[in-house]
C-alpha positions in Angstrom: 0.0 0.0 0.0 0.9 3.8 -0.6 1.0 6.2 1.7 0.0 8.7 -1.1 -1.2 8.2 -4.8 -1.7 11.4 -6.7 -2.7 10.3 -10.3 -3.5 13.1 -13.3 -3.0 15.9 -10.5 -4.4 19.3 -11.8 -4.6 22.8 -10.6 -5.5 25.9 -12.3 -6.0 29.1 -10.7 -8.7 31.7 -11.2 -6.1 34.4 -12.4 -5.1 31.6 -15.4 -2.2 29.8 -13.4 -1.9 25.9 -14.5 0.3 25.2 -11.2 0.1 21.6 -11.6 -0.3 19.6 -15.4 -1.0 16.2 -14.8 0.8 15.2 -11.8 1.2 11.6 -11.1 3.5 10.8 -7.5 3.3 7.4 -5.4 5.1 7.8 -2.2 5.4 4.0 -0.6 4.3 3.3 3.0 7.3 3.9 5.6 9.3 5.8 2.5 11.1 9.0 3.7 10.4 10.9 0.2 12.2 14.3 -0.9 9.9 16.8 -3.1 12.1 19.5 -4.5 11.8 22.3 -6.9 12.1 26.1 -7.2 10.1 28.5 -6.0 6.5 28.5 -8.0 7.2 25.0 -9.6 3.9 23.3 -7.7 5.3 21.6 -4.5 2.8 24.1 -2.0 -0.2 23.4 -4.1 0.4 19.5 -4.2 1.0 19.7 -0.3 -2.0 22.5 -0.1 -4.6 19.6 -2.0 -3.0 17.4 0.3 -4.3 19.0 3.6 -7.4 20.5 1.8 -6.2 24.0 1.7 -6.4 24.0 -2.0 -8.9 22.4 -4.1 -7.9 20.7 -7.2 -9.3 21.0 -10.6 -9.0 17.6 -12.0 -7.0 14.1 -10.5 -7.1 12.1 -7.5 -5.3 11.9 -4.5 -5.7 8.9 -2.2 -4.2 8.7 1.3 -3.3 5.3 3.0 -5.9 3.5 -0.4 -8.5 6.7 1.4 -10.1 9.0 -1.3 -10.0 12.7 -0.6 -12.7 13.2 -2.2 -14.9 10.2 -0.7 -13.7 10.2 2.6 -11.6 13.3 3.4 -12.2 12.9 7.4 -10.5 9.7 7.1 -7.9 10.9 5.0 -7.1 14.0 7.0 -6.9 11.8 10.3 -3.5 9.9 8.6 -2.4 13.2 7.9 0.4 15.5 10.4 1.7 19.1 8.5 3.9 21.3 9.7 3.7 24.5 7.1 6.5 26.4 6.7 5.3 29.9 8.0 4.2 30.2 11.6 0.7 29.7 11.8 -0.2 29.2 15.8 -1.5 31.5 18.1 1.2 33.4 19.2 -0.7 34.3 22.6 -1.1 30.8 23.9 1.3 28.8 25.4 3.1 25.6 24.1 0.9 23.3 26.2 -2.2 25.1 24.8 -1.0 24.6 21.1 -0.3 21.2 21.3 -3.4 20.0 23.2 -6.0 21.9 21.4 -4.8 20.2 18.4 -5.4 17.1 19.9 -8.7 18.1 20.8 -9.7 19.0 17.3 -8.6 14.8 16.5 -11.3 14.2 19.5 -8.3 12.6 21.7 -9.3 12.0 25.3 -7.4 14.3 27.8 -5.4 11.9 29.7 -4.2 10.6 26.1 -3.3 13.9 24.7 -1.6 14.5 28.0 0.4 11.8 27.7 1.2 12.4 23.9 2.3 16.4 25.2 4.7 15.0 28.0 6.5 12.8 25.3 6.6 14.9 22.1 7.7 17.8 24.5 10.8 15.6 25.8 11.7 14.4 22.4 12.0 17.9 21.2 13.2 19.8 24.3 10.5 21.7 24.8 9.8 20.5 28.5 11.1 23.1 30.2 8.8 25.5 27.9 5.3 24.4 28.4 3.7 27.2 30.1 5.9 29.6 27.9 3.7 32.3 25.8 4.6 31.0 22.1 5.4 34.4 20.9 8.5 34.2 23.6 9.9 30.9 22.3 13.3 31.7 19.5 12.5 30.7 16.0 13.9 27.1 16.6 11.6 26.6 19.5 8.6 27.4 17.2 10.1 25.1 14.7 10.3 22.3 17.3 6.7 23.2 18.3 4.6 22.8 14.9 6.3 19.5 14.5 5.2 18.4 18.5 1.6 20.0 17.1 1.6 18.4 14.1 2.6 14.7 15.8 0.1 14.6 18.6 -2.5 12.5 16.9 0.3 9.9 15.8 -0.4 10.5 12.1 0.7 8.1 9.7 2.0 10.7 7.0 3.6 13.9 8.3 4.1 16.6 5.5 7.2 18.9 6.6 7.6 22.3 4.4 11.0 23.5 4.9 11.1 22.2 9.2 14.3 23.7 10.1 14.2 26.9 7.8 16.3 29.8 9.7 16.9 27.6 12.9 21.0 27.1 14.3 22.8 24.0 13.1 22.0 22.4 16.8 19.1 22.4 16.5 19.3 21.3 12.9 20.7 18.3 13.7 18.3 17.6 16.6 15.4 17.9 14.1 17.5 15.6 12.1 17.8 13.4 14.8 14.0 13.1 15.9 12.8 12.7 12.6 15.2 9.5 11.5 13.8 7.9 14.3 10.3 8.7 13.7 11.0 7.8 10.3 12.3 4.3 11.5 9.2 3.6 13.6 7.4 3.5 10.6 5.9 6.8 9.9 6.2 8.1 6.3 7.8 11.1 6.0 7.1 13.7 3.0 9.5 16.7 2.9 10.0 19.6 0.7 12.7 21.8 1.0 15.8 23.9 -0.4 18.5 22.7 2.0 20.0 19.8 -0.5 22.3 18.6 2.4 18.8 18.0 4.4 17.6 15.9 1.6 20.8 13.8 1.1 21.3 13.1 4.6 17.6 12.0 5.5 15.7 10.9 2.2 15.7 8.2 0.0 13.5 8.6 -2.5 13.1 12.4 -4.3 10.7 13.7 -6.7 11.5 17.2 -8.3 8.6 19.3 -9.8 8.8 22.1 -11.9 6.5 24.0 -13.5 3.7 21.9 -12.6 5.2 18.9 -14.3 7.2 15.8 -12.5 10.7 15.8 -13.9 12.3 13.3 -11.7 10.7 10.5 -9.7 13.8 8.0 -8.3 15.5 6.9 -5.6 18.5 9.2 -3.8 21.3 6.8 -4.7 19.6 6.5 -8.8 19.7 10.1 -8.9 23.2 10.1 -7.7 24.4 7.9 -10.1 23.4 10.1 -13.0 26.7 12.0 -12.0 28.9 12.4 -14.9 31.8 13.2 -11.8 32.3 14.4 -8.5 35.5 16.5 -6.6 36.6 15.7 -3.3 38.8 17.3 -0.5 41.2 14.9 0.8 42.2 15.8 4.6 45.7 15.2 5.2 47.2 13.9 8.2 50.8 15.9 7.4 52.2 18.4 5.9 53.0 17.7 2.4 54.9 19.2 -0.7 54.4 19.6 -3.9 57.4 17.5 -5.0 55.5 14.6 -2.9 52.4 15.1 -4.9 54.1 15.8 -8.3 53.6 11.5 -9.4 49.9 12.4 -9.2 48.4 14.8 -11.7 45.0 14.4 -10.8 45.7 15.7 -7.7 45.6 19.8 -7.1 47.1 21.2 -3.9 44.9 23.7 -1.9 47.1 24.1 0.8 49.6 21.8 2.5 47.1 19.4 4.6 44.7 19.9 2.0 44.3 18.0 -2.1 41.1 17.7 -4.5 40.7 15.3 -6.7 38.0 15.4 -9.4 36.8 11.3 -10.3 35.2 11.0 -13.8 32.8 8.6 -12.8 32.1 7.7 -16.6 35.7 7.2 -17.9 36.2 3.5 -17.6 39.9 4.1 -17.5 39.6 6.2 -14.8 41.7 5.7 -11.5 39.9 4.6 -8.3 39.8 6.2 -5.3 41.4 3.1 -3.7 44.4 2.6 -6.2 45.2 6.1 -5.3 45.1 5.8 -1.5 47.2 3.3 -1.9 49.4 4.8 -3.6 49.3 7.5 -2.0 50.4 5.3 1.3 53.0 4.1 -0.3 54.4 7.4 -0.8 54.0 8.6 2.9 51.3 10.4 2.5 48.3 9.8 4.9 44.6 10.7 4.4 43.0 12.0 7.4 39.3 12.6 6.1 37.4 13.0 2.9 34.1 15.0 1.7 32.7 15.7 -1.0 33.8 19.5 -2.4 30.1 20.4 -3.3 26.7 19.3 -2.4 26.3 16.2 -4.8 22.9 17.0 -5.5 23.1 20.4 -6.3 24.6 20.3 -9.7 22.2 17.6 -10.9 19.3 19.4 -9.2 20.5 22.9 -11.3 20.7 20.8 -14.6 17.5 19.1 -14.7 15.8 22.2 -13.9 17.6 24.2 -16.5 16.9 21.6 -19.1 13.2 20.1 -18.1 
């Protein structure tokens, strides 16, 4: 079973807007799925139709095998979103938000209690209960939708842009939380810009632009449509360039740092691992490698430029 199924997806505006042309997206049960684009290319209307914020002109969109047209209670009752602008009441406090949320899902008080007290430790927010919203810092509020958006243990939870302005900490801890909601089964649909956020947490990706699906494949497929990739080799110790001069495909940036640029379609090509041990051989010990540019980024620029 799906945990969505959007088929023949349409949307046209009243001012003459076709924001989405046909749209068809499957998102697997458990999947942690990535929906990218630029700005105006259709992801907010897809996850508007989604939550019923936006009607659609034409298509279907089905929810755990549950019409949203037949049986949109049902539907919305698998569903958890966390927009990406601040949308609570900025005069009540974080208990407030949270439990009046669960009230509108008809939870029982002693169960949305208990659902507050854990989704408030999980994202250390414990300490901020009786807090007035409006006092909380922007990663706080972050922190908050998500707790809001979890409190009827949805099955699909819709994230638009989660840790937009918030400090790398927290980053991570948002990063942190959601793998392991993620691994306790619930699917996981996010759209953002931050392409490090989508290589580090999803594994399938969809990118949409201009109302049409360009790109519906797994993380590591879309990867592999790299023609090459750079890294920066970390060395342990200082080296020269006469130590280096036996390897033309390296480049010196400094003396602890080399890049190396791997065409990953030249058969001929040297690997990575012949050269480390080559490298060895002469001396020369790596400390750490990474990749000198977001791997996505380039691929994500192309398709759109081209599509």
């Amino acid at each position: 079973m799906n945990a969505l199924d959007i088929r023949s997806l349409k949307k046209t505006y009243t001012n003459g807007t076709n924001a989405l042309k046909g749209v068809n997206l499957q998102v697997a049960k458990g999947d942690f799925f990535g929906l990218l684009g630029p700005n105006g290319a259709g992801k907010s209307t897809i996850i508007g139709i989604i939550s019923s914020l936006i009607r659609k002109t034409s298509g279907s969109v089905k929810i755990f095998n549950t019409d949203i047209d037949k049986n949109f209670a049902l539907a919305k009752s698998f569903i958890g979103i966390t927009p990406q602008e601040i949308n609570f009441n900025q005069f009540e406090t974080v208990e407030d938000i949270v439990l009046n949320q669960a009230g509108f899902y008809g939870m029982p008080k002693k169960l949305a209690r208990e659902r507050l007290d854990e989704l408030l430790g999980k994202l250390r927010l414990e300490d901020k209960r009786k807090e007035v919203s409006r006092n909380l810092s922007g990663g706080m509020k972050r922190r908050l939708m998500i707790a809001r958006a979890l409190v009827h243990k949805p099955k699909l939870l819709l994230l638009d842009e989660p840790t937009a302005g918030v400090d790398i900490e927290i980053r991570h801890s948002i990063w942190s939380f959601l793998e392991e909601l993620n691994s306790l089964g619930t699917t996981i649909i996010l759209t953002t810009h931050n392409l490090e956020e989508v290589e580090i947490l999803c594994r399938n990706i969809g990118i949409i632009n201009s109302g049409h699906l360009i790109e519906d494949t797994s993380l590591r497929g879309l990867l592999s449509q790299l023609d090459s990739e750079s890294y920066i080799l970390d060395l342990e110790n200082e080296v020269t360039d006469s130590q280096i001069a036996d390897f033309p495909e390296l480049k010196a940036i400094d003396k602890h740092q080399v890049e190396i640029n791997i065409n990953k379609k030249d058969k001929k090509e040297k690997s990575l691992n012949s050269l480390f041990v080559k490298l060895s051989d002469k001396g020369i010990a790596i400390r750490s490698m990474r990749n000198k540019n977001n791997r996505l980024e380039k691929l994500f620029l192309d398709l759109i430029s081209t599509s």
